[in-house]
N, C-alpha and C positions, 0 to 999 in steps of 0.2 A: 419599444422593446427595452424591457431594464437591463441591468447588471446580468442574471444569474440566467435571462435569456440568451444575452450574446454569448456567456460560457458557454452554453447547451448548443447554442448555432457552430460555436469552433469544436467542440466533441462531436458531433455530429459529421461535422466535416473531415475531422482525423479517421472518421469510423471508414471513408470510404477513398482513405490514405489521401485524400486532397487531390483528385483527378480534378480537373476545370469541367469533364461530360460528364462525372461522378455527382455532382451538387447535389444535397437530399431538395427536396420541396420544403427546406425549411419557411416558407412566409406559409406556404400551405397547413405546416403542422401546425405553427404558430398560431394563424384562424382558427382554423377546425380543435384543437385539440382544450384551448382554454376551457372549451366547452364540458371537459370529461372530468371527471373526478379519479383520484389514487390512493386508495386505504393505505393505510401505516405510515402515514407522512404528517406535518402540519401544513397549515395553509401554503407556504411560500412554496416546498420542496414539492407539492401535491401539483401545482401549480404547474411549473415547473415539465414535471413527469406528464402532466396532461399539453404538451405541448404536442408529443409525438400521438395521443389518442386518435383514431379513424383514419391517421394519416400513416401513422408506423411500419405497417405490412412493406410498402415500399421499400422505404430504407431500412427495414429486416433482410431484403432482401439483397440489394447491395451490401451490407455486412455482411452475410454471411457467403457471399462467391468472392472475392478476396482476390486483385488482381495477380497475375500468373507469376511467380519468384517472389510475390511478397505477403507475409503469414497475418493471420486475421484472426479474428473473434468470430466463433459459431455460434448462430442465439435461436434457442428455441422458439419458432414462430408464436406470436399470444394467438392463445384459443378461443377468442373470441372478440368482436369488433370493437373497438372503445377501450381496451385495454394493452396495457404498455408490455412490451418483451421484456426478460430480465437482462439483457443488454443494455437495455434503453435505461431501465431503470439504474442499473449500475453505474450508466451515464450521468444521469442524476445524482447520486449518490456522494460518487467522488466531486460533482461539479459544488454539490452543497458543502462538500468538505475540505475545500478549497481557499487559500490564502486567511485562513483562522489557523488559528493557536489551540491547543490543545498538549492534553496528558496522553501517558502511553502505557502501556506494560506488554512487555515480549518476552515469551517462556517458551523456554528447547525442553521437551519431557527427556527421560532417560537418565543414563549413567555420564556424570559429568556436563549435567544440562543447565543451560546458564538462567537467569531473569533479570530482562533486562530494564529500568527503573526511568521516564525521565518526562520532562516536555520541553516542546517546540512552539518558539511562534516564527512561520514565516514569512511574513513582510518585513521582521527585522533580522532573518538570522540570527537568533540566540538560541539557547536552549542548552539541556544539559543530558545526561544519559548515565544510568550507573547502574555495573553490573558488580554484585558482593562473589566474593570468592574467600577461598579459606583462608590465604595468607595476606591478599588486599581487596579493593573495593575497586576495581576498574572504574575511570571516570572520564569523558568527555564532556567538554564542554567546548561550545561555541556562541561567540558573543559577539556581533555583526559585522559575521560571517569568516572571522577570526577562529581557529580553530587549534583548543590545548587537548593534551590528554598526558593523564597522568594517574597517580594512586594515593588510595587515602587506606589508612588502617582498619583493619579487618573488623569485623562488624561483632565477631566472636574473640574467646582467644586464639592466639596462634597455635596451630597444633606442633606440637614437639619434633615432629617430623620435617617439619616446614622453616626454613630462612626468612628473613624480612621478604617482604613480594618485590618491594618496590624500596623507592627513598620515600618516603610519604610526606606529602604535601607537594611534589615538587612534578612539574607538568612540562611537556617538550610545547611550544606554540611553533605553527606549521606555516610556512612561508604558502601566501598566498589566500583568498578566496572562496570559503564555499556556501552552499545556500540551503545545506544541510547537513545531517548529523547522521556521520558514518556505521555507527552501530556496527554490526557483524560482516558486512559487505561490503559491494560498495552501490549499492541501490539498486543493480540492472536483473536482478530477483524477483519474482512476485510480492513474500514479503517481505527481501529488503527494502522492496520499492516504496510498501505502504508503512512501516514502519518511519521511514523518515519523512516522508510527504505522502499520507493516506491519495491524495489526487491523482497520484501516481501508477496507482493498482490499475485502476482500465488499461493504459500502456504497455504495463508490463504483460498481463496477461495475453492483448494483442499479441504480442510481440512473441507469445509461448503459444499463439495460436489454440488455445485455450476455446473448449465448449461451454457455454454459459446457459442455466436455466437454473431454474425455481424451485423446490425444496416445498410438499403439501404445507409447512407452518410459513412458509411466505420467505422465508429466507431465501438467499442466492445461494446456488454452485456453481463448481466450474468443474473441470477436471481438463489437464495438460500430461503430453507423454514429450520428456524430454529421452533424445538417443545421443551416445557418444561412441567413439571407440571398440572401446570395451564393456560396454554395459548401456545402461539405461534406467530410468525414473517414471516413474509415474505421480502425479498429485492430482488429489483430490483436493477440495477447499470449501468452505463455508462461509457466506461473509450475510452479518448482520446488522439492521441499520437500527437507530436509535429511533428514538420518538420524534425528532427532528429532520429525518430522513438521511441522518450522514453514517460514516462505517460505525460503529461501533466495536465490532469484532470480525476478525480475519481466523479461523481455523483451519490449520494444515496440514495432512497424513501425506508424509512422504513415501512410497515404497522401490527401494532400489537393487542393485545388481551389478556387479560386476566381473568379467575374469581380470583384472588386473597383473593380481598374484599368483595365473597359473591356475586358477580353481576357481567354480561359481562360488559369490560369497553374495548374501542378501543380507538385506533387513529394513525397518522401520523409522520413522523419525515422526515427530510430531511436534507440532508448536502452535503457540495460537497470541495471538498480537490485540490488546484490549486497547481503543481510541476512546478518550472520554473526556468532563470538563473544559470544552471546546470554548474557544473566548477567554480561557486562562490568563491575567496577567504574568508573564516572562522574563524574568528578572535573574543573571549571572551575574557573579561577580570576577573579576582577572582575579587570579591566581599572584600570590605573591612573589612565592620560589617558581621562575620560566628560566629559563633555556631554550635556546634556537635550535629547529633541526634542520637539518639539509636537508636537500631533497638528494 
């Protein structure tokens, strides 16, 4: 069994939350499945995805009955023998996208919507992030696993309305540890999750209890109804994989609702998270002007 097999045997095993009488028949898929072949993949990640062929149904089916208080991934059964569920696949997906380096770009559509600029490699914790705004350029950086943020001068002129954003050039460094790049979140989001570590997304979506199927041009969906309080969400999602088999793109229509203030109030949000240049060399540099923050 290589590398990107034993990944596949621990997603596998997260799928059915780690019960010890939960076990998929992973040496079974492992036989049987080298056997199948996976459109839209290259050799390794097709590879891979045929792990679960003729053997899948089973552990589609443990996914998607989900033990009793704890939330799961629904996956549309595959329609037919020999081919992989888009669970499964998704499984594959994130497992190919996994402990590489890669670029990113994350865009909130709307009024006052951000994009967010950077890459990540994480086996060493570095990477960088930058979102431009009108008075500064928001910027994080982490450099292993050391984490600054700070601002660098506005990418335009400053609008006459607008004060300095920031002291530019000058970045608070964060006491402590992390093993990724915070962006908008703090990752436990669908795509905060995959924004900062694509691997991430199967988890997250688990975790939102998330219906997962296929899309006629072969791409993935999912759709999630988050409830709170006073209101509630709905997403829809799209996620795309590259010629290699790993995310490429994440698309997200959010539609929410709330009484908070006393009155129904709705609306829309949309964003969509592009992963590419995977294998990227990583390279941050420290910041000259730091400052210490408290915590």
């Amino acid at each position: 069994m290589n590398m990107l097999d034993e990944q596949l045997a621990h997603r596998l095993h997260d799928i059915v939350d780690g019960e010890p009488e939960s076990v998929p028949p992973v040496n079974a898929l492992l036989d049987r499945g080298r056997r199948a072949r996976r459109r839209r993949t290259t050799t390794l990640v097709s590879a891979t995805c045929a792990l679960l062929a003729l053997g899948v149904a089973s552990a589609a089916t443990v996914a998607t009955t989900p033990t009793s208080g704890r939330p799961g991934v629904t996956a549309e059964g595959p329609s037919q023998p020999g081919t992989v569920s888009p669970a499964m696949e998704l499984v594959s997906a994130v497992t190919a996208s996994e402990n590489i380096s890669y670029r990113m770009r994350l865009t909130y559509s709307g009024p006052g919507g951000l994009t967010y600029e950077g890459a990540f490699d994480p086996k060493t914790a570095t990477g960088y992030v930058r979102a431009p705004q009108d008075d500064s350029v928001m910027t994080e950086l982490l450099i292993n696993g050391i984490r600054y943020v700070g601002g660098e001068p506005p990418l335009g002129k400053l609008p006459a309305d607008k004060g300095p954003g920031e002291t530019y050039g000058r970045y608070g460094q964060y006491p402590g540890k992390y093993d990724r790049l915070s962006l908008h979140d703090d990752g436990s989001g669908v795509l905060g999750a995959a924004a900062p570590d694509p691997a991430a997304l199967f988890k997250a979506l688990k975790s939102a209890n998330a219906t997962i199927t296929e899309n006629p041009d072969g791409t993935l969906h999912f759709t999630y109804t988050t409830e709170q309080e006073k209101g509630s969400s709905t997403t829809i999602g799209d996620v795309t994989l590259d010629r290699d088999g790993r995310i490429a793109e994440v698309a997200l229509t959010v539609r929410w609702q709330t009484t908070a203030k006393g009155r129904l109030d709705k609306g829309t949000i949309t964003s969509k998270l592009e992963l590419f240049d995977y294998g990227v060399t990583v390279t941050v540099k420290r910041p000259i002007d730091v400052v210490m923050v408290k915590k």
